[in-house]
C-alpha positions in Angstrom: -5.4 -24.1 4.8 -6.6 -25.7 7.8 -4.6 -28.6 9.9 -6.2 -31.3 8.8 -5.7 -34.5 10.6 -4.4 -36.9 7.4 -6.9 -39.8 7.8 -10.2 -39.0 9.1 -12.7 -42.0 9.3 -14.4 -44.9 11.1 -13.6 -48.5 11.8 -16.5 -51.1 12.3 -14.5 -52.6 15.0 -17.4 -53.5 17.8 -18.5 -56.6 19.3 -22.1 -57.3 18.8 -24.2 -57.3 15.3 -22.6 -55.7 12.5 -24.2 -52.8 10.4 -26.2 -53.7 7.4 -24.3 -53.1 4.1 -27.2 -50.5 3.7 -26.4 -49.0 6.8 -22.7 -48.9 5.9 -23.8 -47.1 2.3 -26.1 -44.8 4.6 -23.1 -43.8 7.2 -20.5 -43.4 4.3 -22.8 -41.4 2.6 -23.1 -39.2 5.6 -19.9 -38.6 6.8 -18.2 -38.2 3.3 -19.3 -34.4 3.0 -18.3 -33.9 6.3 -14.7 -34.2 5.5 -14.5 -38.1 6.4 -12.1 -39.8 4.1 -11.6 -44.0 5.7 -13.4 -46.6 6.5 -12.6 -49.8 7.8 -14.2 -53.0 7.9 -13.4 -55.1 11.1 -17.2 -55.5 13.1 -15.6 -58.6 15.6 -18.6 -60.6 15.3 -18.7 -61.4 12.2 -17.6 -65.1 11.7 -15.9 -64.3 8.5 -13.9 -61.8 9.9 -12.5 -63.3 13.4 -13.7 -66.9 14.1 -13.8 -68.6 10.9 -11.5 -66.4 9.5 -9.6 -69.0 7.1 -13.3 -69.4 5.5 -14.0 -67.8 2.4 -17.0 -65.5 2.4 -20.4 -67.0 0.8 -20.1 -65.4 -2.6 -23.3 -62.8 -1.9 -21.2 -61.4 1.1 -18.3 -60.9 -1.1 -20.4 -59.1 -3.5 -21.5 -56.9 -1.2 -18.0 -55.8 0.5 -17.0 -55.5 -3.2 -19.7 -53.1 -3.9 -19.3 -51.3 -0.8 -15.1 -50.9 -1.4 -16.1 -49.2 -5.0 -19.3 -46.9 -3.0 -16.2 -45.5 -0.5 -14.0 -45.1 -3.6 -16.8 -43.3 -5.0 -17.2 -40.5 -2.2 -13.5 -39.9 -1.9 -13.4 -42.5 1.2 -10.3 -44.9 1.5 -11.4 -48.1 1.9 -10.0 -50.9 4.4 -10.7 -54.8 5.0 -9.5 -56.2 8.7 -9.1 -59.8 9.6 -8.5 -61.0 12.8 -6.8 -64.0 13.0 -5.2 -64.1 15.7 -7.5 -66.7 18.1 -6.1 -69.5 16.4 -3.8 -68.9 13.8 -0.5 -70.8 13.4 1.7 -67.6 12.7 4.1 -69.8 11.2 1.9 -72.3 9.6 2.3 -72.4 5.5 -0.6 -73.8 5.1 -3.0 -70.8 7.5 -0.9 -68.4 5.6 -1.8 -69.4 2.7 -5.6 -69.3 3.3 -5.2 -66.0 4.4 -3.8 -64.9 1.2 -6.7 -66.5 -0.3 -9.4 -64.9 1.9 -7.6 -61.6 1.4 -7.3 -62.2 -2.7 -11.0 -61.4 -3.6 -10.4 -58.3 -2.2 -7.3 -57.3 -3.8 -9.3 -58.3 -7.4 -11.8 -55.9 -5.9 -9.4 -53.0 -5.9 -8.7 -52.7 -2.1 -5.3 -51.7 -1.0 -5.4 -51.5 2.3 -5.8 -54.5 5.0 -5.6 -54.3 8.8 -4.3 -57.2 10.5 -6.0 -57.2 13.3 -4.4 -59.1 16.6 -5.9 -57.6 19.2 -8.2 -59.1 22.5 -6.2 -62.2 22.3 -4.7 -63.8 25.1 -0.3 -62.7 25.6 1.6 -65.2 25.3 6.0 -65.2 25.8 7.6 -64.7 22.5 4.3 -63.5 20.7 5.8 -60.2 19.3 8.3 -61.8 16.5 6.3 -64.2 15.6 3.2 -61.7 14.7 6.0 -59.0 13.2 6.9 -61.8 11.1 3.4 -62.7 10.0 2.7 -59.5 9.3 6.1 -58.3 7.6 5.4 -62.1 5.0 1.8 -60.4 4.5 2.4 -57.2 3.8 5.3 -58.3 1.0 2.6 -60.8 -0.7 0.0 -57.9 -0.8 2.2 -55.6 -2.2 3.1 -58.1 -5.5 -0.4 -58.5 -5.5 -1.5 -54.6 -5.6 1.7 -52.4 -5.7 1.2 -49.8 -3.6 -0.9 -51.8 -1.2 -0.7 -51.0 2.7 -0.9 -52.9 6.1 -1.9 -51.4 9.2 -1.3 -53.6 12.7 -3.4 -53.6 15.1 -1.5 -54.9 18.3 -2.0 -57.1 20.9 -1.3 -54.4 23.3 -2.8 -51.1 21.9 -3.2 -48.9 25.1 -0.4 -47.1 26.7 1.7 -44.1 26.4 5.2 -45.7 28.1 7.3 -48.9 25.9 7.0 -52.4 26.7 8.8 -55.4 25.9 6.1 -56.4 23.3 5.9 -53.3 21.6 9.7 -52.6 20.9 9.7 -56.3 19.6 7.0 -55.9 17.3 8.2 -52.5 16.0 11.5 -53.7 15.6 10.8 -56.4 12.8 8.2 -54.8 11.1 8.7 -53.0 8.1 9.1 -49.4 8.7 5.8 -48.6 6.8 3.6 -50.7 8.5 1.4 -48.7 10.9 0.4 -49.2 14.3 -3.2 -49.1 15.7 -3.8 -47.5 19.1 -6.1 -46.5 21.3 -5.1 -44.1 23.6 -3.9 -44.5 27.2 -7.0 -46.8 27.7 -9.5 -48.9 26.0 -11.8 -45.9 25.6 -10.1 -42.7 26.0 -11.6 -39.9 28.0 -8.6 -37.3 27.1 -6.0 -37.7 24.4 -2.9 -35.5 24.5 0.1 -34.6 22.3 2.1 -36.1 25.3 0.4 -39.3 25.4 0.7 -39.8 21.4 4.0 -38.7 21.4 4.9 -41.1 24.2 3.4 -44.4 22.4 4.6 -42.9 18.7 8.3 -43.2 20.8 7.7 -46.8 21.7 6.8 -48.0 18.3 8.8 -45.7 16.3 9.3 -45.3 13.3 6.2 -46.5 13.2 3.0 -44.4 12.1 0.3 -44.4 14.0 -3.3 -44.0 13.7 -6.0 -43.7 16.6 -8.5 -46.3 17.0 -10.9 -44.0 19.1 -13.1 -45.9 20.8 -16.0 -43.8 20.5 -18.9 -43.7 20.2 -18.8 -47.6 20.5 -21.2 -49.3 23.4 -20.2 -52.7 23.2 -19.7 -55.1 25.8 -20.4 -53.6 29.1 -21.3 -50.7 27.6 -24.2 -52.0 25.4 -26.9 -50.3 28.0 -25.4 -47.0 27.0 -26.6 -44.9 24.1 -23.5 -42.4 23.5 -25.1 -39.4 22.1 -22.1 -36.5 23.4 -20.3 -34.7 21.4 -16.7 -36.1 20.2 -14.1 -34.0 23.0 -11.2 -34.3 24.9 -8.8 -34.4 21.9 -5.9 -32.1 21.6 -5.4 -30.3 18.4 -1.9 -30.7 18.2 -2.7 -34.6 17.8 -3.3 -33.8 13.9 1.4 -33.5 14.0 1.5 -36.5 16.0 -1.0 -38.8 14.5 -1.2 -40.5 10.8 -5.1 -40.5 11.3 -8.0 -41.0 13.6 -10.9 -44.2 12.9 -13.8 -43.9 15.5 -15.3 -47.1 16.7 -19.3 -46.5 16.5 -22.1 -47.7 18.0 -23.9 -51.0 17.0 -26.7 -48.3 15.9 -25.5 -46.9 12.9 -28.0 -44.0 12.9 -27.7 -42.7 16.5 -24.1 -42.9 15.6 -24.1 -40.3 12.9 -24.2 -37.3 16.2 -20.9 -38.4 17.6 -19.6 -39.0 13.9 -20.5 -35.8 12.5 -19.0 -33.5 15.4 -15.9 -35.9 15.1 -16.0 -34.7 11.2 -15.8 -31.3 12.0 -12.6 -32.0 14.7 -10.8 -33.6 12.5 -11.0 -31.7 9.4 -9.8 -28.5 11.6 -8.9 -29.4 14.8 -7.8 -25.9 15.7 -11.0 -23.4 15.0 -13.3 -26.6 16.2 -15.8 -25.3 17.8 -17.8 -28.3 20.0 -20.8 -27.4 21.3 -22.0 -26.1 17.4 -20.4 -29.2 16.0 -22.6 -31.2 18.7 -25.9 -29.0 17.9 -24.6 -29.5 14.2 -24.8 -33.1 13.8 -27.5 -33.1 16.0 -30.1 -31.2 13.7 -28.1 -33.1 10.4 -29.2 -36.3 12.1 -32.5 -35.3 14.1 -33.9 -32.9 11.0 -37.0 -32.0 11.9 -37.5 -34.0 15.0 -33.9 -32.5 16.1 -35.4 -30.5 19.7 -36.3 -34.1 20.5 -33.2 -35.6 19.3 -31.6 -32.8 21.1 -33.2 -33.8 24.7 -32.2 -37.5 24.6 -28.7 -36.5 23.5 -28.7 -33.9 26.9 -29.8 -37.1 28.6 -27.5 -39.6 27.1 -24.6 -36.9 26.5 -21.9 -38.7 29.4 -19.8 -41.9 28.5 -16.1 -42.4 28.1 -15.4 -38.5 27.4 -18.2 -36.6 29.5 -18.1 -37.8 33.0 -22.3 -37.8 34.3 -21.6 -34.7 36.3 -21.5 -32.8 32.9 -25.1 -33.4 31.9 -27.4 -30.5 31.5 -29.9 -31.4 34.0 -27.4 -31.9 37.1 -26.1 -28.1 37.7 -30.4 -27.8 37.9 -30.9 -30.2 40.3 -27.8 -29.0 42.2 -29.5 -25.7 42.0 -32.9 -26.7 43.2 -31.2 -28.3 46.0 -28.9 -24.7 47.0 -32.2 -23.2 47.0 -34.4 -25.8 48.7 -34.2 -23.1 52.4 -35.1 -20.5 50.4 -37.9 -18.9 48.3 -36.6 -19.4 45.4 -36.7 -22.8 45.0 -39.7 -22.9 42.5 -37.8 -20.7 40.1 -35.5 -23.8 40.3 -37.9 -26.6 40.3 -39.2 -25.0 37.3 -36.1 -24.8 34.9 -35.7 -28.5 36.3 -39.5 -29.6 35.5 -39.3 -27.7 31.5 -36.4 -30.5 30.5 -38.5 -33.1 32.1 -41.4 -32.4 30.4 -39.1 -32.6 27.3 -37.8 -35.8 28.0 -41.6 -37.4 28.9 -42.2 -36.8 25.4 -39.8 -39.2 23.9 -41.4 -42.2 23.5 -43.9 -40.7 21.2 -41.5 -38.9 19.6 -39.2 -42.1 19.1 -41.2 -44.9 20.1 -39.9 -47.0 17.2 -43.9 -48.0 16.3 -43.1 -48.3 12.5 -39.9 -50.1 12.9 -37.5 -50.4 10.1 -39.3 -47.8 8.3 -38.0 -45.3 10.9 -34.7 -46.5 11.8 -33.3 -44.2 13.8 -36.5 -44.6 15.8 -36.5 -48.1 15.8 -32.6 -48.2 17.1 -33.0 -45.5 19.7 -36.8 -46.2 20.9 -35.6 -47.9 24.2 -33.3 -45.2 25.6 -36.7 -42.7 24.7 -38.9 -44.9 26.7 -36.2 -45.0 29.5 -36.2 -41.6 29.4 -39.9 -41.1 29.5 -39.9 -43.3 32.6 -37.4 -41.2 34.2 -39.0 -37.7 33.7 -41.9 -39.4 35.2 -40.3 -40.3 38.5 -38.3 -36.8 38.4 -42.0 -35.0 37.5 -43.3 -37.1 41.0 -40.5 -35.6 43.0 -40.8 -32.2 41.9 -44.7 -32.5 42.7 -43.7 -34.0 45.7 -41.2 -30.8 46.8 -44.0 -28.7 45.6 -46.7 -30.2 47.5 -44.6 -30.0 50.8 -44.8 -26.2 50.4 -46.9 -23.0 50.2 -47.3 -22.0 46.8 -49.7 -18.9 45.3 -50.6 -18.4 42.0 -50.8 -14.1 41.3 -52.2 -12.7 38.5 -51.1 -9.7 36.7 -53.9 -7.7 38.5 -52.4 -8.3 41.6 -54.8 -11.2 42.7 -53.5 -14.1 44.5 -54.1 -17.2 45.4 -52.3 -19.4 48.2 -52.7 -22.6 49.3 -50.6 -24.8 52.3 -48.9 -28.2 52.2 -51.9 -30.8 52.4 -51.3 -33.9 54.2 -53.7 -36.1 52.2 -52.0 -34.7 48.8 -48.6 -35.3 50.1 -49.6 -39.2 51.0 -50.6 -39.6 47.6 -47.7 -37.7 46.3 -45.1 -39.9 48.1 -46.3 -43.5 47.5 -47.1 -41.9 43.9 -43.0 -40.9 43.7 -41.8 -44.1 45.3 -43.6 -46.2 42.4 -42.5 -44.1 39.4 -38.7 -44.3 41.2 -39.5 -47.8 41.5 -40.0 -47.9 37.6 -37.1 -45.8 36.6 -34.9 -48.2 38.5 -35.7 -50.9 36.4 -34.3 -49.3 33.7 -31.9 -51.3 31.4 -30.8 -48.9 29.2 -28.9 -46.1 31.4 -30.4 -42.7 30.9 -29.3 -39.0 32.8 -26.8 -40.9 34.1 -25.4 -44.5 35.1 -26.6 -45.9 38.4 -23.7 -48.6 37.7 -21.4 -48.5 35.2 -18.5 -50.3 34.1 -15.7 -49.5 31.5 -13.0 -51.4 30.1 -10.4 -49.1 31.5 -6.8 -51.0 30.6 -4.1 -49.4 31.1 -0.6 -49.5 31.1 1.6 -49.8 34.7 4.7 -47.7 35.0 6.8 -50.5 33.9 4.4 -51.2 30.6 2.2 -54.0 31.6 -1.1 -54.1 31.5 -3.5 -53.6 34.9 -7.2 -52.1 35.1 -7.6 -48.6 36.5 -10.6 -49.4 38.7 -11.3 -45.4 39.1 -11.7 -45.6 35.6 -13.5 -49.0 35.3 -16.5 -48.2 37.9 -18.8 -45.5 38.5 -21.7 -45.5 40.5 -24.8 -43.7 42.0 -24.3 -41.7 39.1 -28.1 -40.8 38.1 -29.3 -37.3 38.6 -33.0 -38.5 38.8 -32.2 -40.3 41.9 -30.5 -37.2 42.9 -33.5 -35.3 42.7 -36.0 -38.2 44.2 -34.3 -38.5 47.2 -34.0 -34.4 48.0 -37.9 -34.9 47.4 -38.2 -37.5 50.0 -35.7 -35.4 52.0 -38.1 -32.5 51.9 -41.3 -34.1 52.6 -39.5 -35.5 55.7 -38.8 -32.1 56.5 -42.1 -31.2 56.0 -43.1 -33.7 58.3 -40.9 -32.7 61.6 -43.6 -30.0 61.5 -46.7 -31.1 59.7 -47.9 -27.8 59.3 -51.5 -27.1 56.7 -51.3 -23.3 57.3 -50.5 -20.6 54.9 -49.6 -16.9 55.5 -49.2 -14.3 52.3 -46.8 -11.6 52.5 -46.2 -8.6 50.1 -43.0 -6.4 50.3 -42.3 -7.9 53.7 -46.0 -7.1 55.0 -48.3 -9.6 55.9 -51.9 -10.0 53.7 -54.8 -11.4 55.2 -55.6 -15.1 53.7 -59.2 -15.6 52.8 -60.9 -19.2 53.0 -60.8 -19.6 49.9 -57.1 -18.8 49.9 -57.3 -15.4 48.2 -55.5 -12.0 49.1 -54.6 -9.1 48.1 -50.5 -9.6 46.4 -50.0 -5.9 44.9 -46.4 -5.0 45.1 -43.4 -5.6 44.6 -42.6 -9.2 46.3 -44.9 -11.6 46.9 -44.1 -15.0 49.5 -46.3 -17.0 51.1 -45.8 -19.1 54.4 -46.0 -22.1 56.1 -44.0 -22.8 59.1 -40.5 -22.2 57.8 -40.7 -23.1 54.5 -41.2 -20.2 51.9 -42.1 -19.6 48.9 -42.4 -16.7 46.2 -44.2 -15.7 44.2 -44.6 -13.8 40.6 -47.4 -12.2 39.1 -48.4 -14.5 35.5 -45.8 -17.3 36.5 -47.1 -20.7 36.6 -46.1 -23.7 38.7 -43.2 -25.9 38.0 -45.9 -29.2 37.6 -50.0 -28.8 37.7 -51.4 -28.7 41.6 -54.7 -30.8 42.6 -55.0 -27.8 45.2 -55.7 -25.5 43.3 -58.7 -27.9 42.4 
């Protein structure tokens, strides 16, 4: 068999509107024969849940978590309820005890056993630790008369770290030894997870179990421009000994979240043989079906976040590549691989343009990143026109006929206030697509003596966008083309030269065809197109 991590799920623990019970139904359903056994309910905006916690829920909402406790029961998924309390809450107030034993009693009728107290994002305060373990350690003993057998699971006030702090060996002191501990890795979102680090934070709460709250693919906050569509990584496999379980935070878009969910799935059911990139193209074509190539171009575009740094997209080792090769002749075999995923990308927004709305909901929640993307193919398309308009180029047919044509100054005019207003466009951009132009993450972390700071390497990250990348080597290139605002073209075969009629025909049997002008250079290949259409060629 195997090594399984022991509790595989998701917690609906962002800020921002919470999933639909439909869209819950739709995710558990999902995810179940995928190997994901928990759920938790905890989305932090809804009133019932944090702000007007002591109120009971209007008896149509209580239905419906009812309903959806016995639907997880149904596909083999444990079910958990989250309240979070802790904003206002007298810990040791009879009275706000009691109406948490109330709000918590429906559920218990309902068949749940297990509740998350949930004190997290609340301000520290001296002598907060006790008086929490305490709260929790009176909960967790009426819970248990009410449902034997019944669990708690604490989520702490301070849940990132790998070191002890005061607070933590407080708290895990006076809590009963089978309460569990939430955590969330060495920061807020978690770009690599060791053994190490878990064993470090299992020490400070010990004996303690703890389960990951893996904040990912969630996008709220400062975040909520991002469209996390990577695959689930940086996780060791030797987490599975170390760990009780793992809950992923999602997205507030319960669809686009399925991708990261279902290569999460695979992880955790066998951490070991995992392979990522096929769990990634996996969920991709589970979620995508027969619109998956498209699905897979946004999720290329949108792939970096709290695990994939933007360096890692597809498109960047391109660009890079377009630029090595930007002396040399072969930079249109460059510009080309670089223009075939823009292309892709242009066609998002009629792809996922979100027209019929609710009837298409993974449209409807992802139709902004494709139009963001459409906009940004459109400036990158500009610049590669632009790099190829600032250079001889030939088209050579497989009969050894070729045609050549030299940088054109009016063109290149057009081309570069034509680049400059589609850059101008993708600027504008809310939602952040091939990469962040300014990002911010909340990237708390523990100091060396256990208290908390922000790790501002972490936290920001800028000039991160690959399409301005490539718009400004355009611009870099005209100007270069400028310096010597040379029309002419010269053909070459095999290193000889080949007259150039008026037309711009000559004779390109061989082996090696370039043509000419000035110092730029470029080759060319009998059948192979241009990386984007040419007005020169008429």
């Amino acid at each position: 068999m195997p090594r399984a991590f022991s509790l595989r799920g998701i917690v609906e623990g962002f800020y921002g509107p919470p999933w639909s019970d439909e869209a819950r139904r739709n995710v558990l359903s999902f995810v179940a024969p995928l190997g994901m056994n928990a759920y938790v309910y905890a989305p932090k905006d809804d009133p019932f849940h944090r702000a007007r916690w002591r109120e009971p829920y209007p008896d149509d909402e209580q239905t419906a978590l009812a309903d959806l406790a016995t639907h997880a029961r149904g596909l083999g998924i444990r079910f958990g309820f989250a309240i979070s309390p802790g904003l206002d809450i007298g810990y040791e107030s009879p009275a706000d005890r009691a109406q948490l034993v109330e709000k918590l009693a429906p559920l218990l009728d309902a068949g749940v056993d297990w509740f998350v107290l949930a004190l997290d994002d609340i301000p520290a305060a001296p002598g907060l630790a006790p008086r929490q373990a305490d709260l929790a350690t009176w909960l967790h003993g009426r819970v248990g008369a009410a449902r034997p057998g019944a669990s708690i699971t604490v989520c702490p006030t301070e849940y990132v770290g790998t070191r002890p702090s005061p607070y933590l060996a407080e708290l895990a002191a006076h809590l009963p030894d089978d309460v569990s501990l939430l955590w969330t890795g060495p920061t807020v979102c978690s770009p690599h997870i060791g053994v190490a680090d878990a064993a470090g934070w299992a020490e400070a709460i010990a004996p303690h179990e703890v389960l990951l709250w893996d904040n990912y693919p969630v996008n709220d906050g400062t975040m909520s421009s991002r469209l996390h569509l990577g695959p689930y990584e940086g996780r060791e496999a030797g987490l599975a000994d170390v760990l009780g379980g793992v809950l992923l935070n999602p997205m507030t878009q319960s669809h686009a979240s399925l991708v990261a969910l279902a290569s999460a799935a695979r992880f955790l059911s066998d951490p070991d043989h995992c392979d990522t990139p096929a769990a990634w193209a996996d969920g991709i074509d589970r979620v995508g079906r027969d619109r998956a190539p498209a699905l897979r171009a946004l999720a290329d575009a949108c792939a970096d976040g709290p695990l994939r740094v933007a360096a890692d997209l597809p498109l960047v080792p391109l660009v890079a590549a377009l630029d090595d090769e930007a002396d040399g002749p072969g930079w249109i075999s460059a510009a080309r691989a670089v223009g075939a995923v823009l292309r892709e990308a242009r066609a998002l927004p009629s792809v996922f343009g979100g027209e019929n709305g609710l009837a298409d909901p993974l449209a409807h929640e992802i139709a902004p990143w494709a139009a963001a993307a459409g906009r940004e193919a459109e400036a990158g398309l500009a610049a590669i026109r632009l790099i190829q308009g600032s250079r001889p180029v030939a088209l050579v047919d497989h009969s050894g006929n070729g045609r050549a044509v030299g940088p054109d100054a009016d063109f290149l005019l057009q081309a570069v206030f034509a680049l400059m207003f589609r850059w101008s466009g993708a600027r504008a951009n809310t939602e952040v697509v091939f990469g962040p132009r300014f990002a911010i993450y909340p990237a708390v972390v523990q100091t060396e003596g256990g208290r908390p700071a922000v790790d501002v390497g972490l936290a920001l990250l800028e000039d991160a966008n690959v399409i301005d990348r490539l718009c400004r080597i355009a611009l870099r290139e005209y100007e270069r083309w400028r310096e010597e605002a040379d029309e002419s073209v010269r053909a070459f075969v095999d290193g000889e030269p080949r007259p150039v009629a008026a037309d711009g025909s000559f004779d390109a049997r061989g082996t090696m065809a370039m043509v000419r002008s000035g110092r730029l250079v470029t080759r060319a290949r009998p059948g192979e197109d241009l990386p984007v259409r040419d007005r020169r060629f008429g």
